[in-house]
C-alpha positions as CSV (number, residue, x, y, z in Angstrom):
1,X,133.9,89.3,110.6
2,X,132.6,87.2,113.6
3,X,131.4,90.1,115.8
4,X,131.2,87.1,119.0
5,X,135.1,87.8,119.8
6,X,134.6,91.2,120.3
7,X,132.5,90.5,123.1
8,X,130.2,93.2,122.5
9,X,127.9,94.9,125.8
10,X,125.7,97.5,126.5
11,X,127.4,99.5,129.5
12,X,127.4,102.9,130.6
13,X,130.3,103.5,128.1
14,X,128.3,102.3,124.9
15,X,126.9,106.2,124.0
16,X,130.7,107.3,124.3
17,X,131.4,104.6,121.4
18,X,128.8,105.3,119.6
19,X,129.5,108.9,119.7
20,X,133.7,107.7,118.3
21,X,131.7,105.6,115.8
22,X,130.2,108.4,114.4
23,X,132.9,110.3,114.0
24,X,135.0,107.9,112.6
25,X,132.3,107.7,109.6
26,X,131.4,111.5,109.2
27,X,134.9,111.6,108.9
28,X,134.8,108.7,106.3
29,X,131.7,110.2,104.6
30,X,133.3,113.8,104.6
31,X,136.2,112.1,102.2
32,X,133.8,110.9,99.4
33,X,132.9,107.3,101.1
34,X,128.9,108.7,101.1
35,X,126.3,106.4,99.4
36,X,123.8,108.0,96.9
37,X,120.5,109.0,99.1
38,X,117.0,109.8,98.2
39,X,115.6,113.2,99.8
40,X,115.0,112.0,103.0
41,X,115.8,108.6,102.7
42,X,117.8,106.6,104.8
43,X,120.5,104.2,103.9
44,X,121.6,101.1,105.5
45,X,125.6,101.4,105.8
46,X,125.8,98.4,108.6
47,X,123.6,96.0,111.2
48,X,125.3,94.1,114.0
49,X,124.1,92.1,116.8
50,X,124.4,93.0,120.3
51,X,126.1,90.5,122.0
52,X,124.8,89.5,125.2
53,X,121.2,90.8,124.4
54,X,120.2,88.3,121.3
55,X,116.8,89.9,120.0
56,X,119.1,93.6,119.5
57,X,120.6,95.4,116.5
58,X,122.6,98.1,115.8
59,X,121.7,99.4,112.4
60,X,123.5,102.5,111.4
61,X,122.9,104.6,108.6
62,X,122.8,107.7,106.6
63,X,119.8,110.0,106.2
64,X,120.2,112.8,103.7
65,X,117.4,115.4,102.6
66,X,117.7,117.4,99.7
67,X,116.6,121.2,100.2
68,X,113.3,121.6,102.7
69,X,112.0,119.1,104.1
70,X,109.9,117.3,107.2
71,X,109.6,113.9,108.1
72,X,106.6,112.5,109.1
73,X,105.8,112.2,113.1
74,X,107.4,109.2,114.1
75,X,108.6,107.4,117.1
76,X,111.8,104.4,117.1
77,X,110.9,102.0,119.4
78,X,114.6,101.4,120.8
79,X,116.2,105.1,120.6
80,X,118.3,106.6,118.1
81,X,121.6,108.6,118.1
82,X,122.5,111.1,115.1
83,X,125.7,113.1,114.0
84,X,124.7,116.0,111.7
85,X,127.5,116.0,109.0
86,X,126.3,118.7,106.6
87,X,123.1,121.6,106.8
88,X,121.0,121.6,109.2
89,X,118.1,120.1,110.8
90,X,115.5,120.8,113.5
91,X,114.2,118.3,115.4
92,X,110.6,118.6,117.2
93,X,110.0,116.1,120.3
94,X,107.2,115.2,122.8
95,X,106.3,118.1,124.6
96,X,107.0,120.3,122.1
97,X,110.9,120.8,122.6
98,X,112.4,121.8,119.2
99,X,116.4,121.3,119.0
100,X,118.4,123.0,115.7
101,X,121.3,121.1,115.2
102,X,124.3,122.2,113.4
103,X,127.2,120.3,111.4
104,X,128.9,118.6,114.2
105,X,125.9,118.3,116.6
106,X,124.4,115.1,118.5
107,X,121.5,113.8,119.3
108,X,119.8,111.4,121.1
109,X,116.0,110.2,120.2
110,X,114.9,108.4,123.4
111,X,112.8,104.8,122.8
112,X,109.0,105.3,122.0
113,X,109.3,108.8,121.8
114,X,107.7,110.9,119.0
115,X,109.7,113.2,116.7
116,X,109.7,115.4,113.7
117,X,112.8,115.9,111.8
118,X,113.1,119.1,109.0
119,X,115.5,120.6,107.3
120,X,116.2,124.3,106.1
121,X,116.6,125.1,102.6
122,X,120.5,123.7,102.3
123,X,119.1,120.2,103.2
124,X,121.2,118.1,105.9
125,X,123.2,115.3,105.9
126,X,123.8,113.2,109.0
127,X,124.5,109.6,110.2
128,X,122.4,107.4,112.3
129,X,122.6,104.9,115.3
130,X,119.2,102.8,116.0
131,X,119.2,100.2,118.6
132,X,116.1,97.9,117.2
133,X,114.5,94.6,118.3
134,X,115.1,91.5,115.6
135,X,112.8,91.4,113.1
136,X,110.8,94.5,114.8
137,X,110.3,98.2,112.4
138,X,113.0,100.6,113.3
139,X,110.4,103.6,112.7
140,X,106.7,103.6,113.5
141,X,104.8,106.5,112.0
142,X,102.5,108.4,114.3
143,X,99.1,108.9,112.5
């Protein structure tokens, strides 16, 4: 697909598309479209460039934990969106603001900002927007 003639751009609309792409996959995912996952793992569905902004990325993905678990502190260096689509999961940021998110709940990881992600005892399913540099990590781990 030559993603040029779709004339792709950030503007203040971009987090409402993002949000319609993720609902267009949960709803894909809910009907048995779902890749295998490790607990905790995330999988790669799709990366696109952002046109107009040359050293960007979109990488989407799915991130599924099996039973209870917690991420290690980490930090994306160009934000991340989420859809939970199944469980759910608790999300601890900088300054110590924990958010439980339900199926059907969004959220938005702001750039450079530390996180932890867990999950109760049902596990949690959700899909993933990161917005990453070319050739830079998507996820830095916070020692």
């Amino acid at each position: 697909m030559d993603l040029d003639r779709w004339n792709l751009r950030l503007t203040p609309l971009t987090p409402l598309a993002i949000l319609a792409g993720m609902l267009l996959v949960g709803s894909v995912l809910a009907a048995g479209g779902q890749p295998e996952a490790a607990s905790g793992g995330f999988v790669e569905l799709h990366r696109a460039p952002v046109a107009g902004a040359d050293h960007l990325e979109v990488v989407m993905g799915l991130v599924e934990r099996t039973g209870e678990s917690v991420s290690p502190k980490h930090y994306h260096p160009g934000g991340e969106f989420a859809l939970v689509l199944e469980g759910s999961a608790s999300v601890i940021a900088e300054g110590g603001t924990e958010v439980v998110l339900k199926p059907g709940d969004s959220f938005h990881q702001p750039a450079g900002e530390w996180h932890v992600v867990s999950s109760g005892a049902g596990g949690s399913k959700s899909v993933v927007f990161r917005v990453v540099e070319k050739g830079k990590p998507a996820v830095v781990n916070v020692d």
